[in-house]
C-alpha positions as CSV (number, residue, x, y, z in Angstrom):
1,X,-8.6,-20.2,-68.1
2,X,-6.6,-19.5,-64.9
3,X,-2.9,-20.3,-64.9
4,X,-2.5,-23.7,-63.5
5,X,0.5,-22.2,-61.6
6,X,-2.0,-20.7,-59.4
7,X,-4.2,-22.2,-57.6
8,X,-8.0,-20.3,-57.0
9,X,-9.9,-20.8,-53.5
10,X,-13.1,-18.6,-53.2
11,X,-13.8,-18.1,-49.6
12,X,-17.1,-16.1,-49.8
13,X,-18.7,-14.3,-53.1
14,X,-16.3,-11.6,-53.2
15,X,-13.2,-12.9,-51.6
16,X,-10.5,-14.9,-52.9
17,X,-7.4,-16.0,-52.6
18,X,-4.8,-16.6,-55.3
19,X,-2.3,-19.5,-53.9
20,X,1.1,-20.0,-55.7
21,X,0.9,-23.4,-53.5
22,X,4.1,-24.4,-51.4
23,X,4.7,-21.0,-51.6
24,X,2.4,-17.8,-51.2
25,X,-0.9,-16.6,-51.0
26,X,-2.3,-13.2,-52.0
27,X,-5.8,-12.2,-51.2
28,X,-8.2,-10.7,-53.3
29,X,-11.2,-8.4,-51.9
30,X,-13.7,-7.4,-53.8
31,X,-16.3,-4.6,-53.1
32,X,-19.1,-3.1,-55.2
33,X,-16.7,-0.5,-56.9
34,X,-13.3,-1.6,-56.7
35,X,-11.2,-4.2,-55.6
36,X,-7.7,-4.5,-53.1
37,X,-5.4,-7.6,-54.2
38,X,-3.5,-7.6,-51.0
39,X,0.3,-9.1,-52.3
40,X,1.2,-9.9,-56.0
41,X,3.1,-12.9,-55.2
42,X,6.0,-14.0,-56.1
43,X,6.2,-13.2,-60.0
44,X,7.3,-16.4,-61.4
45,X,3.8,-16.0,-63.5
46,X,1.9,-13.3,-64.5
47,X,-1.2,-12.6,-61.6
48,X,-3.0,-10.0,-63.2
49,X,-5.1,-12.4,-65.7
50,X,-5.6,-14.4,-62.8
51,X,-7.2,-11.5,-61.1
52,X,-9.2,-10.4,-64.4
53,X,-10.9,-13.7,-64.4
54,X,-12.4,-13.2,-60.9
55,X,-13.2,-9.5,-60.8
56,X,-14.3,-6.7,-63.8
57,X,-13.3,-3.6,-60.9
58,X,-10.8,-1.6,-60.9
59,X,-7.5,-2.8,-58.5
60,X,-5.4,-1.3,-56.2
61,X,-3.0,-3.7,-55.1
62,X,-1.6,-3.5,-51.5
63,X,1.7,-4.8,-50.4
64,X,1.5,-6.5,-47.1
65,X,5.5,-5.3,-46.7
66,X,8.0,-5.4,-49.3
67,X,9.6,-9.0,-49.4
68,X,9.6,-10.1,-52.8
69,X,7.3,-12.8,-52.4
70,X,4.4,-11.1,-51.6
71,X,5.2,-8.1,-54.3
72,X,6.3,-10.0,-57.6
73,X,3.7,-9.3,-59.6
74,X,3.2,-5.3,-58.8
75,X,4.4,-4.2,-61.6
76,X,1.7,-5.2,-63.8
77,X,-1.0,-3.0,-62.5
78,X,-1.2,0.8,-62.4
79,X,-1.7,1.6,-58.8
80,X,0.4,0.2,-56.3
81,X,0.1,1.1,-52.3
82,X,2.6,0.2,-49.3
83,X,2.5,1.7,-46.2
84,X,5.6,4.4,-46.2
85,X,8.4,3.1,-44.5
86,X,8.4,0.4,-46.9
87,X,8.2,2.8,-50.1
88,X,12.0,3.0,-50.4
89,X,12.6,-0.8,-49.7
90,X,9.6,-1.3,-52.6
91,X,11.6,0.1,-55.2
92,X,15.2,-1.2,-54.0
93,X,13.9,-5.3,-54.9
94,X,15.7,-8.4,-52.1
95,X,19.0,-8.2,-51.0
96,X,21.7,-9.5,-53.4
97,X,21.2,-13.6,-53.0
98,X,18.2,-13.9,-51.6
99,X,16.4,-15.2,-55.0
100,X,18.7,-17.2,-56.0
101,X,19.0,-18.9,-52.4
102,X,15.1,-19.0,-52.2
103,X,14.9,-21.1,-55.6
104,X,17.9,-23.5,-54.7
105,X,16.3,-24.1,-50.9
106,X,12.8,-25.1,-52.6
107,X,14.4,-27.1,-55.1
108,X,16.5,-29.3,-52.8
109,X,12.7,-29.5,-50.8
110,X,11.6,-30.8,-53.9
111,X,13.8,-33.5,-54.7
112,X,14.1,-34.4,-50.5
113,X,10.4,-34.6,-50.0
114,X,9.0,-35.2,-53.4
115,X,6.5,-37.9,-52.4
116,X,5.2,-35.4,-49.8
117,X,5.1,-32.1,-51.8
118,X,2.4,-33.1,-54.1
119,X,0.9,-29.8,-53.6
120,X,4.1,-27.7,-55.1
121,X,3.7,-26.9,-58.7
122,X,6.3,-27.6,-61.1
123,X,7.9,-24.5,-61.8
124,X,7.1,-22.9,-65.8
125,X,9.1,-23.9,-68.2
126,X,10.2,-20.3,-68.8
127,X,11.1,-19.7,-65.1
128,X,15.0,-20.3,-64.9
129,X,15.5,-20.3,-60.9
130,X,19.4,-20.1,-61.2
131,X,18.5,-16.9,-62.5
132,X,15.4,-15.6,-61.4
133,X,14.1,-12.6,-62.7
134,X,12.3,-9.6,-60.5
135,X,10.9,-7.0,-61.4
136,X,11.4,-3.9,-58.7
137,X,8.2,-2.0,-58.6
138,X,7.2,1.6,-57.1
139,X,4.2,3.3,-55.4
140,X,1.9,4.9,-56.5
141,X,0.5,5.4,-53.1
142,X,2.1,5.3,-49.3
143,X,-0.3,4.3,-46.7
144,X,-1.1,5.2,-43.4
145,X,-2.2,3.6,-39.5
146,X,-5.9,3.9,-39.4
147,X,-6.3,4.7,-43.1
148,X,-9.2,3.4,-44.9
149,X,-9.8,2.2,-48.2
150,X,-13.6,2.4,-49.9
151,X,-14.1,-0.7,-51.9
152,X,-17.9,0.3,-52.2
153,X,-19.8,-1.4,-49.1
154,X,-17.4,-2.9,-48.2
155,X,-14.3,-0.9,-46.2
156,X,-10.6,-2.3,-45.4
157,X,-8.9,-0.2,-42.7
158,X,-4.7,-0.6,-42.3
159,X,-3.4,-1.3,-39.2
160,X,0.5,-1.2,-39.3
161,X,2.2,-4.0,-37.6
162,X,6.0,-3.3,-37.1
163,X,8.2,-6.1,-36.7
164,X,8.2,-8.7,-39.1
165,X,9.7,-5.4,-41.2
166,X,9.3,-2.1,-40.1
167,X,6.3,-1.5,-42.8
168,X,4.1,-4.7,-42.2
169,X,0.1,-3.9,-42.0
170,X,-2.7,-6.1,-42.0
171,X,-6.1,-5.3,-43.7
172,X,-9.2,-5.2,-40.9
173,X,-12.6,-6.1,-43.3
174,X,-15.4,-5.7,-40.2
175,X,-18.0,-6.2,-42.6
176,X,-16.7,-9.4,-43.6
177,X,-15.5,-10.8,-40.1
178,X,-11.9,-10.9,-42.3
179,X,-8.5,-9.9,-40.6
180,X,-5.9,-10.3,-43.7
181,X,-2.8,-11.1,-41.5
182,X,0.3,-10.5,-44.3
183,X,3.7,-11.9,-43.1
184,X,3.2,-10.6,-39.8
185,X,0.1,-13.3,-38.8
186,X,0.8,-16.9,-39.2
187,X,1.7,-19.8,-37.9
188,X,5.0,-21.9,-38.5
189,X,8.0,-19.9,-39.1
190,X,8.0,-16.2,-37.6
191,X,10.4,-14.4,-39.2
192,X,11.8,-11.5,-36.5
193,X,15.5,-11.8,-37.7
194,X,15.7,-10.1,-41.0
195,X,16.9,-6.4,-41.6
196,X,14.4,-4.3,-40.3
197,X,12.5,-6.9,-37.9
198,X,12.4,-6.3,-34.5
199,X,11.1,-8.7,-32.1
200,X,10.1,-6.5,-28.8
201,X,8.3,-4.9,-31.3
202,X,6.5,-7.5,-33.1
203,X,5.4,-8.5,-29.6
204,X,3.7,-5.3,-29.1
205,X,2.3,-4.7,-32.8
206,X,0.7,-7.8,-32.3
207,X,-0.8,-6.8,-28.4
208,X,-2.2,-3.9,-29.8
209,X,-3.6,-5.2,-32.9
210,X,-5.1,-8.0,-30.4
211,X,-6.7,-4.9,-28.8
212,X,-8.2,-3.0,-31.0
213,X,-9.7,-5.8,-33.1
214,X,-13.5,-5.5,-33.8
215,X,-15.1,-8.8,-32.0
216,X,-17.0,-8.9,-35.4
217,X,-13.5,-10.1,-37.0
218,X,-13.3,-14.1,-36.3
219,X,-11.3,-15.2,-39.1
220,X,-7.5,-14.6,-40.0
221,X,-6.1,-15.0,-43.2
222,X,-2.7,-15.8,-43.5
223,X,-0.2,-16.4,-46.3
224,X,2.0,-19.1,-45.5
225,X,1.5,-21.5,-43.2
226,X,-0.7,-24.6,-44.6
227,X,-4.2,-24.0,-43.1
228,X,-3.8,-20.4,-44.3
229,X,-7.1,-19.4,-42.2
230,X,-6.7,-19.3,-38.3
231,X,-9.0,-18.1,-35.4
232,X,-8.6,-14.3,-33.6
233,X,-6.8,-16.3,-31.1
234,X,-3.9,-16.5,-33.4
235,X,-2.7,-12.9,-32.9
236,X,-2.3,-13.3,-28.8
237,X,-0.6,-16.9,-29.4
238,X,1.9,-15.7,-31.7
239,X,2.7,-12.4,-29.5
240,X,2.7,-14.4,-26.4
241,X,5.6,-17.7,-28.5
242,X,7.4,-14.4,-29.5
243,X,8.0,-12.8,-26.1
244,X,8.7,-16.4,-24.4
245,X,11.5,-16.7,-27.7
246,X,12.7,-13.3,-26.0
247,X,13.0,-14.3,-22.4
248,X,15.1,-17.1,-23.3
249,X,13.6,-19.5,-21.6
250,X,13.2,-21.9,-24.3
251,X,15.6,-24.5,-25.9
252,X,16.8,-22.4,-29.4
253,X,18.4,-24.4,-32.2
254,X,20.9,-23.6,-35.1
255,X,18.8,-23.6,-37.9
256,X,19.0,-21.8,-41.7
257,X,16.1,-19.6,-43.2
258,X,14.8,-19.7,-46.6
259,X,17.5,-17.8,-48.1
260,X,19.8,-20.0,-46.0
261,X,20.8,-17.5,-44.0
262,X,21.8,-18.6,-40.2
263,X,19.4,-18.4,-37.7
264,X,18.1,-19.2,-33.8
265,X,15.0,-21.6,-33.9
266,X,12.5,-21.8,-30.9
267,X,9.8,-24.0,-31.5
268,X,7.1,-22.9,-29.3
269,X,3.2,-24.3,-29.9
270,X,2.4,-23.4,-33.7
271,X,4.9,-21.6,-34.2
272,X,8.8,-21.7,-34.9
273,X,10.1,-18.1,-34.1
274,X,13.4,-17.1,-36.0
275,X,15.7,-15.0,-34.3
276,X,19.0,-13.0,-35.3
277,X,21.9,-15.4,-33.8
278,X,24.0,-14.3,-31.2
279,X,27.4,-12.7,-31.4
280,X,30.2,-14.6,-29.9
């Protein structure tokens, strides 16, 4: 039986993906030999049951970057990838505050918006969000640009995508028509003002990836926003709300984060692009 704090959507015979809803999605892909689970979530349950009710193949998780909602769970499985300029990150866990801040923000959303979040889950009776706890994991294996991982007929090649953190990647699956966006594809808030983002950056991560996408790959698979599955077009959209965000042409408000941390708030199409505040 799967954990009812997950939540299971199958979105062809051998992918999946494992929603912790109001909050995350990871992405499970499945080929004839092994398997990728692409982000552990957040941790608050255990995901590697989950995953052993949908697949009997070995697993290599993948870390889309290292933000601790999308690596929670890591260290309950044996082999554990990033790409390498996250590796150190990895095994440092969030900045000092950032769980506890996390919890407290989606439990005032909760009590605000109550009769509209009907799709967050009631948090485990043994999860104590004043005092979450996280398990730091480390890797097993660092990843490269171009590298490719053998599922067994079915391939995943990583393409790193600097500037949501310096070691985002997304997952290319040509055979599938699947790009598996991470953190750095989505719609709705664009984080580019955390330590190590970079905006100009992100812009051209995502013009590049734009380029060099297969036109077999139609689909984009996202982990946050609510539709969590967006057209190709996505990726130019997104590049082309963050560079208008950088020319400053746009009306910016004060706004907080999820770790309620200040920020400047462009809303721009599908999108609301975060950036660092300015200095007085």
């Amino acid at each position: 039986m799967i954990d009812p704090w997950f939540e299971i959507e199958r979105i062809d015979d051998d992918t999946f993906v494992i929603a912790e809803p109001s909050h995350v999605r990871s992405h499970l892909i499945i080929g004839d030999e092994r398997a990728v689970l692409f982000d552990t979530g957040l941790g608050v349950r255990p995901i590697r049951p989950v995953v052993a009710e949908l697949t009997d193949r070995p697993v290599l998780t993948v870390a889309s970057h290292h933000h601790f909602d999308h690596v929670g769970g890591n260290h309950e499985f044996d082999e554990v990838a990033i790409h390498h300029a996250g590796a150190e990150l990895l095994a440092q866990g969030p900045p000092p505050g950032w769980l506890t801040a996390y919890w407290e923000g989606f439990l005032d959303y909760v009590e605000r918006f109550s009769p509209d979040a009907s799709t967050a889950r009631p948090l485990p009776a043994d999860f104590a969000p004043q005092h979450p706890d996280f398990r730091p994991s480390a890797a097993t294996r660092l990843l490269d640009d171009g590298e490719v991982l053998p599922l067994g007929g079915r391939d995943l090649r990583v393409v790193h995508v600097p500037g949501h953190t310096q070691d985002s990647i997304c997952l290319v699956d040509e055979s599938h028509g699947f790009l598996f966006g991470g953190d750095a594809i989505d719609t709705g808030g664009i984080y580019a003002h955390l330590p190590t983002a970079d905006p100009a950056q992100f812009v051209a991560s995502l013009r590049r990836l734009d380029a060099l996408l297969p036109s077999t790959v139609v689909a984009v698979l996202s982990p946050h926003s609510r539709a969590g599955r967006h057209g190709r077009d996505v990726i130019g959209r997104e590049a082309d709300a963050i560079a208008t965000a950088l020319t400053g042409g746009v009306v910016f408000e004060s706004g907080k984060d999820c770790f309620r941390q200040a920020a400047c708030v462009a809303s721009i199409g599908d999108f609301a692009i975060y950036l660092a505040p300015v200095s007085p």
